[in-house]
C-alpha positions in Angstrom: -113.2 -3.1 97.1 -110.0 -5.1 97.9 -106.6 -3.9 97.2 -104.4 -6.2 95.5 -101.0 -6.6 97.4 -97.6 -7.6 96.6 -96.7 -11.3 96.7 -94.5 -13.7 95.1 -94.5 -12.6 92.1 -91.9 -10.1 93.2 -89.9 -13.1 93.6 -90.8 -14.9 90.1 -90.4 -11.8 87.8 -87.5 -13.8 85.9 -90.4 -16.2 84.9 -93.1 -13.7 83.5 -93.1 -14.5 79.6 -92.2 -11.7 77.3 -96.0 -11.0 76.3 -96.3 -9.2 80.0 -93.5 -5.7 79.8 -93.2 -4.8 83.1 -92.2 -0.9 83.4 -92.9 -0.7 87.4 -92.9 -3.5 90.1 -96.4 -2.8 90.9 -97.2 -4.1 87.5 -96.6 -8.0 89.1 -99.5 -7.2 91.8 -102.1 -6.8 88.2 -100.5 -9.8 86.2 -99.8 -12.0 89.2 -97.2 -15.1 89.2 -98.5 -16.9 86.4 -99.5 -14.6 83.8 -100.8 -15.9 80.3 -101.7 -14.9 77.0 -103.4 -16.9 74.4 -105.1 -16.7 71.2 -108.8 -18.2 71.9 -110.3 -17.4 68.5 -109.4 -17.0 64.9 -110.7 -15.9 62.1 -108.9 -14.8 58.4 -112.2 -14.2 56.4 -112.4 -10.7 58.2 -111.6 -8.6 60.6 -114.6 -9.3 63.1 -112.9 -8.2 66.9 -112.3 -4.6 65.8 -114.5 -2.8 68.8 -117.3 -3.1 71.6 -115.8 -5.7 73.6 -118.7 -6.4 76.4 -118.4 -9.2 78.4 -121.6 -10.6 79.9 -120.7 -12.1 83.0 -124.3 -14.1 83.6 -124.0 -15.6 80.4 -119.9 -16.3 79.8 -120.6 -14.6 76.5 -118.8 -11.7 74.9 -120.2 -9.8 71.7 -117.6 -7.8 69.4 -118.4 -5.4 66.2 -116.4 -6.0 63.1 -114.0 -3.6 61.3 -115.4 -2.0 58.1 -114.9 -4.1 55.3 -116.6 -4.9 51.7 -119.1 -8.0 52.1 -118.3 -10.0 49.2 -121.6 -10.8 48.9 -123.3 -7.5 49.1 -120.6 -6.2 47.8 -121.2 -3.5 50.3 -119.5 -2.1 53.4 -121.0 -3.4 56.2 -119.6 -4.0 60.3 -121.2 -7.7 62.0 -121.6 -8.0 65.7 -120.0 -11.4 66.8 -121.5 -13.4 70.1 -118.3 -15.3 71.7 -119.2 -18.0 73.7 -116.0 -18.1 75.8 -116.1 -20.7 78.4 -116.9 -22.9 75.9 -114.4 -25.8 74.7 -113.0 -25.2 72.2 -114.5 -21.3 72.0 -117.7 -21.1 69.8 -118.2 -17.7 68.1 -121.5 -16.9 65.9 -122.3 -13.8 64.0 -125.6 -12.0 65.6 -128.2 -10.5 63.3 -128.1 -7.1 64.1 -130.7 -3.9 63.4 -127.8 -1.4 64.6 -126.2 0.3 62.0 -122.6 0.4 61.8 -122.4 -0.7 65.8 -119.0 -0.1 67.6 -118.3 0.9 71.3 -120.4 -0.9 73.6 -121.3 -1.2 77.3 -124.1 -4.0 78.8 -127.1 -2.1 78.6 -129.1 0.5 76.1 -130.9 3.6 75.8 -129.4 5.7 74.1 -130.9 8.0 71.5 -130.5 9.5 68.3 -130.2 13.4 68.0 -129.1 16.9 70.0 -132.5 18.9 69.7 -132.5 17.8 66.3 -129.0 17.8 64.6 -128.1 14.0 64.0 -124.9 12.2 66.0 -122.3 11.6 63.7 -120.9 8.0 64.5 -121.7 7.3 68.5 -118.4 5.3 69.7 -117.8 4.4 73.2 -121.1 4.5 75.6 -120.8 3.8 79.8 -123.7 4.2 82.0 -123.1 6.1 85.5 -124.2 4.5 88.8 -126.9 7.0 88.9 -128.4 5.5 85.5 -127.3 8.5 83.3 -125.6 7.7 80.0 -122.2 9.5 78.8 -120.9 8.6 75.4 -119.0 10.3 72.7 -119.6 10.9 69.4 -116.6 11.5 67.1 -116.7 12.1 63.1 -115.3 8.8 62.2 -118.2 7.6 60.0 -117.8 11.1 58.2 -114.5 10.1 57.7 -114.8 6.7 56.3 -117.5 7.6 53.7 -120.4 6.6 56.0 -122.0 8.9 57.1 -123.2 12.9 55.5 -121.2 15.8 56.5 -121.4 16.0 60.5 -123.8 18.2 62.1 -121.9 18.5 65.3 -117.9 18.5 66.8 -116.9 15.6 68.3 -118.1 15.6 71.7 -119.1 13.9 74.7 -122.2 14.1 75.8 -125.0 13.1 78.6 -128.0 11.9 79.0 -130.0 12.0 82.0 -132.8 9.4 82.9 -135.3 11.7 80.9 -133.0 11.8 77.9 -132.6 15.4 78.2 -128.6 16.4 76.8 -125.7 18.3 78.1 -122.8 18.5 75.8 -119.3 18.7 77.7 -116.1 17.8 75.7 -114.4 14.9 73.2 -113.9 10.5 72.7 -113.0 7.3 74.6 -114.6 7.6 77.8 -114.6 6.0 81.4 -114.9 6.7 85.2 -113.0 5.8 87.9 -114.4 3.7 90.6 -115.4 6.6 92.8 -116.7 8.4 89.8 -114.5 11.3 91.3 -112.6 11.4 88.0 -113.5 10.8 84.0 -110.9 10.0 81.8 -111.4 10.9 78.5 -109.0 9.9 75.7 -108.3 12.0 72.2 -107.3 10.3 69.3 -107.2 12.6 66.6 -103.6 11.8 65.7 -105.7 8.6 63.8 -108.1 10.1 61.4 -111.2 8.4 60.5 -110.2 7.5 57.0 -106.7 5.6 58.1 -104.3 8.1 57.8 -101.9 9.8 60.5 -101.2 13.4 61.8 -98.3 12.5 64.3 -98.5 16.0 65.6 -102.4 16.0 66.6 -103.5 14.5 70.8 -103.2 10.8 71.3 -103.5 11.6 74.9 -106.1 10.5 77.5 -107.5 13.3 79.6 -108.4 13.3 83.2 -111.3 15.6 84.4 -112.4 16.2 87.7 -116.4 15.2 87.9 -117.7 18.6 89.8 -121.5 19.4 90.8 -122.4 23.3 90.6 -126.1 24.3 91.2 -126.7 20.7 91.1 -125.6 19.4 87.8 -122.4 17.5 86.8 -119.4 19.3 84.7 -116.3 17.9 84.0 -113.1 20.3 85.4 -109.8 20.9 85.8 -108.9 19.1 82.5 -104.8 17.8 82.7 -103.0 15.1 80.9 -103.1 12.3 82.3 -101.2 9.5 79.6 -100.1 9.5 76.3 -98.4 6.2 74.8 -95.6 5.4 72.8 -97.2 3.8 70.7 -100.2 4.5 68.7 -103.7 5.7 70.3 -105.2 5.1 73.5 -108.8 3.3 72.9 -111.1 1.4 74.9 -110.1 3.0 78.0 -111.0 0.4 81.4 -110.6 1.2 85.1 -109.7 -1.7 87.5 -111.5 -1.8 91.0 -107.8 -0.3 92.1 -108.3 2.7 90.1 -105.6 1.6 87.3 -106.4 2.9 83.8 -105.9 0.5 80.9 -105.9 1.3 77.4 -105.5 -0.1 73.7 -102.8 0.9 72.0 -100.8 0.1 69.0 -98.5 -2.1 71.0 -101.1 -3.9 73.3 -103.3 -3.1 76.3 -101.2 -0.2 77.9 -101.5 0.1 82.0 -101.1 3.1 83.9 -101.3 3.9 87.9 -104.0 6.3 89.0 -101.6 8.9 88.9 -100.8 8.3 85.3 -97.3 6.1 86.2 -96.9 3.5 82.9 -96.8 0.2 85.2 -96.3 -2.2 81.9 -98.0 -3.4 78.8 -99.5 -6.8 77.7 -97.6 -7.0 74.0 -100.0 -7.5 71.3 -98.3 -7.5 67.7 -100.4 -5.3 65.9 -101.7 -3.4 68.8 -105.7 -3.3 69.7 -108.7 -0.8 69.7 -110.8 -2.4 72.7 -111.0 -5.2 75.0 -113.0 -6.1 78.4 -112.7 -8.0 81.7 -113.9 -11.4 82.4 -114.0 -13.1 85.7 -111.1 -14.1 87.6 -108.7 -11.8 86.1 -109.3 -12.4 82.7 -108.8 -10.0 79.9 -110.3 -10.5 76.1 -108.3 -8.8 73.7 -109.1 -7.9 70.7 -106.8 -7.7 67.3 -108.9 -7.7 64.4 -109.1 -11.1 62.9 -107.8 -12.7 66.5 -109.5 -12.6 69.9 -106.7 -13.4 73.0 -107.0 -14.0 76.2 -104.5 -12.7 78.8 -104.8 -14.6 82.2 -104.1 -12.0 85.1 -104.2 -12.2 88.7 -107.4 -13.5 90.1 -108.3 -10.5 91.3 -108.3 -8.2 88.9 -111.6 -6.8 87.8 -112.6 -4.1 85.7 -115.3 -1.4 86.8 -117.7 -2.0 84.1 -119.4 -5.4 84.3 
């Protein structure tokens, strides 16, 4: 995959508007010269761009899970998956009549199932599928948390699930690889509990492991810090084809180099939990009851399409 390489943006820095913090130079080779961010849809009734955040290239489209929140119909707590239509003019959004209970992290495909020899998941969160089909996903305590779900059966872990479904538990919650799938990055945000409320002194750190074979079978190693933010928890962690990590965090999407330097931040008041990659250096963002979109250098693209 192509690097990206410095141009005139170097030269136009002056003009980046205030959305785009840079913190390193090599922060104008991801935003390019004429960055933008703008808010493509809105909506006050409730928070429906809370999580998932997968962008379906073929089809321009990009589903999103809800927040929690009290249906004022049902007068029960429910979370909606939203189909974005975003290439459409003006952006058309409509809600999608889902089986899946309480969905939240997402990646475009399936298969993933429903128990550890037995003992039920507690609330499955972020889910990415390897290039050799397997699926890794983690499964925090959240629901527990939020009054959701029974007492958890399990620790929050990570897990994976080979092509016949059989399990091997390794370690904790946001989840990615990078491009080589040499390294996963694994982020813990147990500073947030489930139920709202803070323990400043607990991880909000993302994790770098190194992806090892012994007799034939993956483990993660060599566990080191790789990032922690200023501001809030890192979530929805995405790779770019350059090996940058980019996470949401209470101040925006937060960038850091593949050595964990902070290269800048795309300022979001309010902060976010996920967000994807479109085409041609797109970014959706999501903010709860707003969906942005941050115009980056054309040739930016995340790992995960």
């Amino acid at each position: 995959m192509a690097s990206l390489t410095h141009s005139a943006a170097s030269a136009n820095a002056t003009h980046i508007p205030s959305a785009f913090s840079i913190y390193n130079n090599d922060f104008l080779n991801i935003i390019g010269s004429a960055p933008k961010l703008e808010v493509i849809l809105e909506n006050n009734d409730y928070p429906f761009a809370h999580e998932a955040s997968v962008y379906i290239p073929t089809s321009e489209s990009l589903f999103v899970s809800s927040n929690l929140y009290t249906d004022p119909v049902t007068n029960e707590k429910t979370i909606k998956v939203t189909k974005v239509s975003v290439n459409a003019h003006p952006v058309t959004s409509e809600i999608i009549n889902s089986t899946i209970p309480m969905p939240n992290g997402g990646v475009n495909n399936d298969g993933v199932t429903g128990n550890f020899y037995g003992r039920q998941f507690n609330s499955i969160n972020d889910v990415v599928v390897a290039k050799d089909g397997s699926f890794w996903f983690t499964d925090p305590i959240y629901a527990y948390k939020q009054g959701i779900r029974p007492k958890p059966q399990l620790p929050n872990q990570v897990y994976r699930t080979s092509a016949s479904l059989q399990m091997d538990s390794v370690g904790l919650m946001a989840f990615l690889f990078s491009p080589d799938e040499k390294t996963v990055y694994i982020s813990d945000t147990a500073e947030t509990i489930g139920d709202g409320s803070k323990d400043l002194t607990q991880p909000a750190t993302i994790y770098a492991f190194d992806m090892t074979t012994i007799h034939g079978q993956p483990f993660l190693t060599n566990r080191r810090v790789f990032a922690m933010p200023g501001d809030g928890i890192p979530d929805g962690i995405k790779v770019d084809q350059d090996g940058n990590v980019y996470a949401g965090c209470g101040d925006g999407v937060n960038v850091w180099s593949a050595g964990g330097v902070l290269l800048g931040k795309i300022l979001v008041k309010d902060g976010t939990s996920n967000f994807s990659f479109g085409r041609n250096g797109q970014m959706f963002i999501l903010n709860e009851n707003k969906i942005y979109r941050a115009q980056l250098n054309r040739k930016v693209h995340g790992t995960l399409f």
